[in-house]
N, C-alpha and C positions, 0 to 999 in steps of 0.2 A: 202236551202232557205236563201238571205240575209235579213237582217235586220227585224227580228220576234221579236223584244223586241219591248215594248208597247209604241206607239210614242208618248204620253203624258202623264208623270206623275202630272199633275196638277189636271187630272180627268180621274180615274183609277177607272172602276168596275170590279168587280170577275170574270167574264164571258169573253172574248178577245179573239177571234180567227184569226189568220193572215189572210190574202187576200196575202200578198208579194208572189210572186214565179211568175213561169211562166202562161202569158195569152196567150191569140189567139191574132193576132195584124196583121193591115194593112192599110196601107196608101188609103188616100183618102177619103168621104165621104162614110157614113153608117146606110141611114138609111134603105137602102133596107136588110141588114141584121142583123137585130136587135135581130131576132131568130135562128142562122145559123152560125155556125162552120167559123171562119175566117182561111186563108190561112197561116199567117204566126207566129211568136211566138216572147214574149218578155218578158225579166226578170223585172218585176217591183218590188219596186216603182225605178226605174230608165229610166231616159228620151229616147226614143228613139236613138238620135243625139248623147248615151254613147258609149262605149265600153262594161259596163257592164251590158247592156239593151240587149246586143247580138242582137241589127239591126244594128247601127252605121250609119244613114243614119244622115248628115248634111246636104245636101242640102235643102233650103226651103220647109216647111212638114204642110202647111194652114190647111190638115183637115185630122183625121186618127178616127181608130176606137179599141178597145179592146174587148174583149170577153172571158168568162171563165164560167164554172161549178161548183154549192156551191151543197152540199150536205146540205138537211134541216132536223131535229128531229122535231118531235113531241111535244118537250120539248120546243123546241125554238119558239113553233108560241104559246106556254102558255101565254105570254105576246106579250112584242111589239121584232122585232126582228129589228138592226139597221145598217145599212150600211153606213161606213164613211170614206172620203177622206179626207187625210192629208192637200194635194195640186195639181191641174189639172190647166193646163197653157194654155187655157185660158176659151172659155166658154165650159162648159161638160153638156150633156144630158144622163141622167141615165135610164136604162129600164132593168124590170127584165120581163122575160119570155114573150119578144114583149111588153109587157105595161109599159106606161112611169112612172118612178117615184118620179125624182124631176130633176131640173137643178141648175146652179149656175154658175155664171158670174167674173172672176176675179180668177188671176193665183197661187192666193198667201196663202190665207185661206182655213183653212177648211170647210166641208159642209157636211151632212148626209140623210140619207133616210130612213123611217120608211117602212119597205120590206114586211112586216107583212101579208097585204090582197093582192101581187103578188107571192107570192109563195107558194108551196104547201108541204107536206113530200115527199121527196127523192130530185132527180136531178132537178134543176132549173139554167138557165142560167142568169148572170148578161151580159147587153153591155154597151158601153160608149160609144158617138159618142164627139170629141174634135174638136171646130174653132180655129184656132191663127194665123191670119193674123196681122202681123206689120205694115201694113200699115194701122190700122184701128183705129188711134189715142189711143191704149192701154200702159198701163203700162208694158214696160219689161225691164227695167233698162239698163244693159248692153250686152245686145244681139244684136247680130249686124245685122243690116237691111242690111248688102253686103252680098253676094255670100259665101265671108268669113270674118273672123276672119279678125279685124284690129286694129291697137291701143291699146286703154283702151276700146276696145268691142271685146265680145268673143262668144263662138259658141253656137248657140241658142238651146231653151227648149221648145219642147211642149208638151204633154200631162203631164200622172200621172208622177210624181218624189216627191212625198211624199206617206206615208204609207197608205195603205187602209186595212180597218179590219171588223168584225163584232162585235155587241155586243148585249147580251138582256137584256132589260128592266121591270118592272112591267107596268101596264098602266098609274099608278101615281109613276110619276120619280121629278129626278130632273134635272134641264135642265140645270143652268150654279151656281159657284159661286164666288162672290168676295172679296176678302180678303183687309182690311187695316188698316195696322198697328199705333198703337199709344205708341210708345217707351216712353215717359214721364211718362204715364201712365200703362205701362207694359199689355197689354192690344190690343188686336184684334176686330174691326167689321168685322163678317161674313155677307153676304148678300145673298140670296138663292134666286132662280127662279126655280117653278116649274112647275110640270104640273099636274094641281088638286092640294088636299088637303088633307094633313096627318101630323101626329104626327112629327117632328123633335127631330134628336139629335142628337148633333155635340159633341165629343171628340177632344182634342189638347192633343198634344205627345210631349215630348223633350226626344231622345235617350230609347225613352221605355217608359217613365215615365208620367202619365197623369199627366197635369198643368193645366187644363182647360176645360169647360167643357156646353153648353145649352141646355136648354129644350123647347120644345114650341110648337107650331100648324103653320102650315105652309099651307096660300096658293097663290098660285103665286108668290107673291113676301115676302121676311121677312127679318129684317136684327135684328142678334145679336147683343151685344158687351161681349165680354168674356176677363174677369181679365185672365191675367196667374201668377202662382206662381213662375215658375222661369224667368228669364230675361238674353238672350241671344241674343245677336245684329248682325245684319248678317254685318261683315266687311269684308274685303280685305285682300282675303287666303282663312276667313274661311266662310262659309254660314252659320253652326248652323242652319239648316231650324227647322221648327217645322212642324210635322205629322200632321194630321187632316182625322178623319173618320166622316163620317156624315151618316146618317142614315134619312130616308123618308121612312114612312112606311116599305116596303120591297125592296126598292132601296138602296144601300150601295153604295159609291163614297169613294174614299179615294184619297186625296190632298197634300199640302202644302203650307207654307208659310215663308217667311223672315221677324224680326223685323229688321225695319230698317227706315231712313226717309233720304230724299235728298232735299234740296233747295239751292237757292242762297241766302247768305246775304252783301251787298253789290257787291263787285267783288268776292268772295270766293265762294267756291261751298265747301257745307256740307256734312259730310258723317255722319247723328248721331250727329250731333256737333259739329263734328270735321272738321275743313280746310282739303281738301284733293287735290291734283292736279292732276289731271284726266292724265296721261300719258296713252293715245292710244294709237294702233297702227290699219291701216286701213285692217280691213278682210272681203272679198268680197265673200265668201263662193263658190268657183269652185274648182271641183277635176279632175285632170287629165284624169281616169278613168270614172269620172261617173258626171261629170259638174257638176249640183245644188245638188244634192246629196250625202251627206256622204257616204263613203264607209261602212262605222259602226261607232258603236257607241265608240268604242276605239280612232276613227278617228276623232273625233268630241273632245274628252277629250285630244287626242295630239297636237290638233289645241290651243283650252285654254294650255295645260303646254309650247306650244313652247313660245307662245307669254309670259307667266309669267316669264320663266328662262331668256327675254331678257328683264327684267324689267318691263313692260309695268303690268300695274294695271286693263287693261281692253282693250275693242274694239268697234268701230264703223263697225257695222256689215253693209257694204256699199250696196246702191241700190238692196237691194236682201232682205226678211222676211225669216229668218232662218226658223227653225223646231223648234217644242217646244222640242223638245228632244236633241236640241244643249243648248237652252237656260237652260233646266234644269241642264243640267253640268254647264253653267256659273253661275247659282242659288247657285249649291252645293260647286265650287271653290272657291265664292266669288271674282266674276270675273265682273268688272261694263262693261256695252253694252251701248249705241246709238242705240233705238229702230228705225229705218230707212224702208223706202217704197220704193219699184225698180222705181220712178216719171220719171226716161227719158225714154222717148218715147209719153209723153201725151206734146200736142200744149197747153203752158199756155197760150199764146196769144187770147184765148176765153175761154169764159164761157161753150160753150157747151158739155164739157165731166167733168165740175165741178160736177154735181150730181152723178154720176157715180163711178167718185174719190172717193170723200167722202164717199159712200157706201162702194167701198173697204176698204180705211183704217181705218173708222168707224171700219168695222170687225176686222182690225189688232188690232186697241187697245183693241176692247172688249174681243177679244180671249186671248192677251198676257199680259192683266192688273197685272195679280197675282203676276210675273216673276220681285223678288226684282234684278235681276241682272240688270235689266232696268232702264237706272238711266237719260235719257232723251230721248222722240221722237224728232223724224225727216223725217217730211213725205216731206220734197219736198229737192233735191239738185240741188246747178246751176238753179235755177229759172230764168234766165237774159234775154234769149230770144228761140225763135222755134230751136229745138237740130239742125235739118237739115238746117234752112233759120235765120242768126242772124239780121234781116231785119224783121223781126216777133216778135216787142217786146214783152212779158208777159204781162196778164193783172194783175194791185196790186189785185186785186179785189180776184184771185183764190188761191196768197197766203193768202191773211189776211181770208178768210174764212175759207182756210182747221186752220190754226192754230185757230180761233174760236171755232171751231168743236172742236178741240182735247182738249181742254182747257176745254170746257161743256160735254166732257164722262170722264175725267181725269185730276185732278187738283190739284191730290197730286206727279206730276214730273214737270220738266221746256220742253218746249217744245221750240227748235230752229224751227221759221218759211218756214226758207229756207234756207238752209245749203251752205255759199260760196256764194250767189249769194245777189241781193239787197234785201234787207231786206223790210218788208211794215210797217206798223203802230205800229206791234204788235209782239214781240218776248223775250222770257225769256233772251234770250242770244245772242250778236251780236259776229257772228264767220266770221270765212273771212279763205281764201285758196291763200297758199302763194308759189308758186314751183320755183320762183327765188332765184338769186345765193344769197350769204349773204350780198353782199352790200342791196339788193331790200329788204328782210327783214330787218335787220338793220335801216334804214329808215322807213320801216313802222310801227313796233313800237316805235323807237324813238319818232314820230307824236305822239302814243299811250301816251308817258311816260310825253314829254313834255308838246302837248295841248290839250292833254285829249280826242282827236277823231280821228277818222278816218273818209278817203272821199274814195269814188271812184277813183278818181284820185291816192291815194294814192296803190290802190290793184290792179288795171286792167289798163289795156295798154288804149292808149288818146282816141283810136278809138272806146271805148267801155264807156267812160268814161260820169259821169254824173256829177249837180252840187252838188246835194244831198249829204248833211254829213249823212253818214249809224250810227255812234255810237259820243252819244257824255255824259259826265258826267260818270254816275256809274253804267253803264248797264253793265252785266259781259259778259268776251271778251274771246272768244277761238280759237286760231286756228287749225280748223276742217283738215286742209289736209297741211301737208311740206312735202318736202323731194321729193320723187320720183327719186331717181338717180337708173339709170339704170347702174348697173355695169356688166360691158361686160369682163371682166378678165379672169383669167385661172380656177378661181374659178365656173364659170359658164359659159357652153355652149349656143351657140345659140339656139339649140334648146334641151330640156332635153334630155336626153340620153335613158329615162324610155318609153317615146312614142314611138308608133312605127312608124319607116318612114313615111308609107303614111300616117300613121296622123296627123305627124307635119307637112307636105308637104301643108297638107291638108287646116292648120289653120292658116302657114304661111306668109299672106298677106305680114308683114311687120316682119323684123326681129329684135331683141335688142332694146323696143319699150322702150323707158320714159321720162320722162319731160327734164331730162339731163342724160347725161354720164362720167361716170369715169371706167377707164379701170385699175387703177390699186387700189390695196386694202388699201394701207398706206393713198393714196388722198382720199377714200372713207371713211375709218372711220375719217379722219381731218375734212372733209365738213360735215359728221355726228354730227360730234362733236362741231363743230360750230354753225351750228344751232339750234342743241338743246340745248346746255347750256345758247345760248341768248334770247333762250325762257324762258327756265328757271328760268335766271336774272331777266325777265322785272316781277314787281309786280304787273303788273294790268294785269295780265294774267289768267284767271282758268283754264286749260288746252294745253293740244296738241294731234296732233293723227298724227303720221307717214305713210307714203303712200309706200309702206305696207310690211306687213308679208308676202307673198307669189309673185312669179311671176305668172303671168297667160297666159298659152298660148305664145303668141309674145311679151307680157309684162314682161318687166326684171328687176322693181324696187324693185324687193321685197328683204328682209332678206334671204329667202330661196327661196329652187326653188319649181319649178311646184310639183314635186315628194317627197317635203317636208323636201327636203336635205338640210345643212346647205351651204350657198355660202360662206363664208369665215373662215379661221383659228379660232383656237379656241381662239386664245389671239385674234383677230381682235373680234370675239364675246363675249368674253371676255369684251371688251373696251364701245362696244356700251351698255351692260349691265350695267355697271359703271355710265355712262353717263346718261342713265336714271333713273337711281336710286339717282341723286343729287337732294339734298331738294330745292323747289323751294321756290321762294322768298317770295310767297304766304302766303306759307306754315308757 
């Protein structure tokens, strides 16, 4: 079985049995066998459209279904028994043994099922019936609405590709909790939600050692605040998490959390207190193998070290909601993220899938609030007009809402409105995406250095261009996306070499795909190095994030390839590691 280790350590009970391995699986709609053996088989949690899903069907796949056999004890229907998915791309109807038992809407979150009064001792079947249709104004970031693979869009995801497990419960559980730190004060609010009412008690751990500790009664909702004795600050390298067991009656959870705090104070961005300059690099989470999904979890921790050994302090985890089980290694590396929502593919141009949205990534903050690696959201990119028609302008109205929202569930991060695209009323941070050669940078900070704003005019071509100044005075300025050269050299093939034919054949719409090209390696770390040391230079800058760490598919700008190989000599990686590691002016 792949990936059996527990997909969230943020909330962790004693009890966990896998779901991953092989289901029943078959294309098309399902509800006529909801109690009934399916024809074909599928490695989960891995998407259909994988390799290591063993279907490998790419072609457009609107409706399929799964099906498998749990064995039930005795033991298990003592209390409540619970059934939970990672992630189902897009909406999934759940039914155990023909009866329905819950659904959920949205590709990205997790969701669960209290299984308790549909199943009985011994064999019980669980099904899934999956919709995900793209043309139905949904969120899926960079999956491509053609036939195939094209561009900066790659080959699409639907059903389960996150973990599904079982767990059991008492009848009085606890349902979620939230952690927030107060480093001045050395010092954590716990907040608990449960279900019913019982005695709490929460324990805090640093490396064994209890430092903290509450007592109390608990019902529905309660929030601590608990002193700690030692004082360990999650920085950049290290996490220092601190353990936490919590106890609810006869519910036991076990947690964590990071002391740590992030804001802006003027242009700088804080880490703890300290200036820190956010060196990115952009990570869009596809694997060769097995598209949204890690192969493992070693593959997830070699994702975070490739990016650290090239310098880089952190990642904007682009149009895609990772796994908590990625985020947790960025937790433990002390590795900073861009908490990010897959937003293209929704028409901003109306109002009428705004509640819908908001629902979703409503969920993404509440599920991933804990995760100190998160050190700003970003639910909307390229806000500017309809993905497919740029004659469909956006309405301001569905940016400055979603970032209202995220501001009133979460107010202890900065939250960029709309990442790259025009900015509306209301944003912690004005960022801009810059894939021009170095004169077109050059000039637009310059503007930055000299009269203190930026326009439109100054970031996007005349045809796009508005009269609106996007940033002006002391609003802290990042730029979210450089770089993108596609390097086409001897260092890297057109198509990875790790694929096999007909698959790259497969996903090959376009070949050597990126914003530019440089064929040989000496020009590619100069233009590297250009760029970003004049990022670097300019002091009214709080960051940058390169475009990107990996190639994908048809896409060739990455640092490494598809198959995670490095694209250039060791002293060419060498150089670019250097480079980002020069102190910024910030700084």
């Amino acid at each position: 079985m792949y990936r059996s280790e527990h997909p969230n350590p943020q909330f962790e009970r004693g009890y966990y049995f896998s779901l991953n391995g092989s289901w029943e699986f078959a294309v098309g709609r399902g509800e006529d066998r909801l109690n009934a053996p399916l024809p074909g088989r599928i490695e989960v949690p891995f998407c259909p459209q994988s390799e290591m899903s063993g279907v490998g069907i790419t072609d457009f796949m609107d409706d399929c279904v799964y099906s498998r056999l749990i064995e039930v004890s005795e033991e298990d229907l003592a209390g409540r028994l619970v059934l939970h998915f990672g992630a189902v791309d897009y909406e999934a109807k759940v039914y155990v043994n023909g009866q329905y038992v819950t659904s959920h809407v949205g590709g990205y979150t997790a969701f669960e099922a209290d299984i308790t009064g549909a199943v009985h001792p011994g064999e019980n079947r669980i099904t899934m019936t999956v919709h995900d249709d793209m043309r139905e104004n949904i969120p899926s970031g960079k999956q491509t609405r053609k036939q195939r693979s094209f561009g900066c869009f790659y080959t699409r995801t639907t059903g389960i590709w996150q973990s599904v497990w079982l767990e059991r419960t008492p009848p009085v559980y606890l349902k979620r909790v939230y952690f927030t730190p107060d480093i001045e004060k050395c010092a954590v609010k716990v907040e608990v939600e449960t279900e019913g009412c019982a005695p709490v008690h929460i324990q805090v751990f640093y490396q064994g050692r209890r430092v903290g500790e509450a007592h109390g009664e608990a019902a529905f909702r309660r929030s601590f605040r608990i002193p700690l004795t030692e004082k360990h600050l999650w920085e950049l390298g290290e996490g220092n998490l601190y353990d936490v067991e919590i106890s609810l009656g006869e519910d036991h959870v076990r947690s964590y959390f990071g002391l740590r705090e992030v804001k802006y104070q003027g242009r700088k961005f804080l880490l703890n207190g300290k200036s820190v300059f956010q060196r990115l690099v952009l990570d869009q989470g596809y694997y060769a193998e097995s598209i949204y999904t890690a192969p493992s979890v070693e593959a997830m921790r070699q994702d975070i070290e490739r990016g650290m050994e090239l310098g880089f302090n952190g990642a904007r985890l682009h149009q895609k909601v990772f796994e908590q089980r990625f985020l947790y290694e960025c937790d433990r590396m002390g590795y900073m993220v861009w908490g990010e929502f897959p937003s293209w593919g929704v028409e901003y141009e109306k109002l009428d899938f705004l509640g819908r949205f908001i629902s979703e990534w409503s969920e993404t903050v509440e599920q991933y609030f804990n995760h100190p690696s998160i050190i700003t959201w970003c639910p909307l990119n390229e806000a500017w007009s309809n993905l497919l028609d740029n004659r469909k302008v956006r309405d301001v109205r569905f940016v400055e809402s979603v970032y209202m929202v995220t501001k009133t569930l979460d107010d202890t991060r900065p939250c960029v409105d709309t990442s790259g695209g025009y900015h509306g009323k209301y944003t912690d941070v004005f960022d801009f995406h810059c894939y021009g050669p170095q004169q077109e940078l050059d000039h637009c900070l310059e503007r930055l250095e000299q009269e203190d704003l930026l326009t439109v005019e100054t970031l996007y071509p005349p045809e796009s261009a508005q009269e609106d100044i996007l940033c002006r005075g002391e609003i802290p300025v990042n730029a979210s996306e450089y770089g993108g050269i596609a390097y086409s050299g001897d260092g890297c093939a057109k198509r990875d070499v790790s694929l096999r034919e007909d698959k790259a054949e497969a996903i090959a719409e376009e070949e050597g795909w990126g914003y530019s090209i440089c064929s040989d390696e000496q020009t590619f770390v100069e233009r590297y190095r250009g760029l970003t040391q004049r990022l670097l230079r300019c002091g009214k800058l709080s960051g940058f994030c390169y475009t990107q760490l990996y190639d994908i598919e048809q896409e060739e700008n990455g640092l490494y390839t598809y198959a995670r190989r490095p694209k250039f000599s060791q002293a060419a990686m060498r150089c670019i590691t250097e480079c980002n590691r020069i102190r910024a002016a910030i700084e």
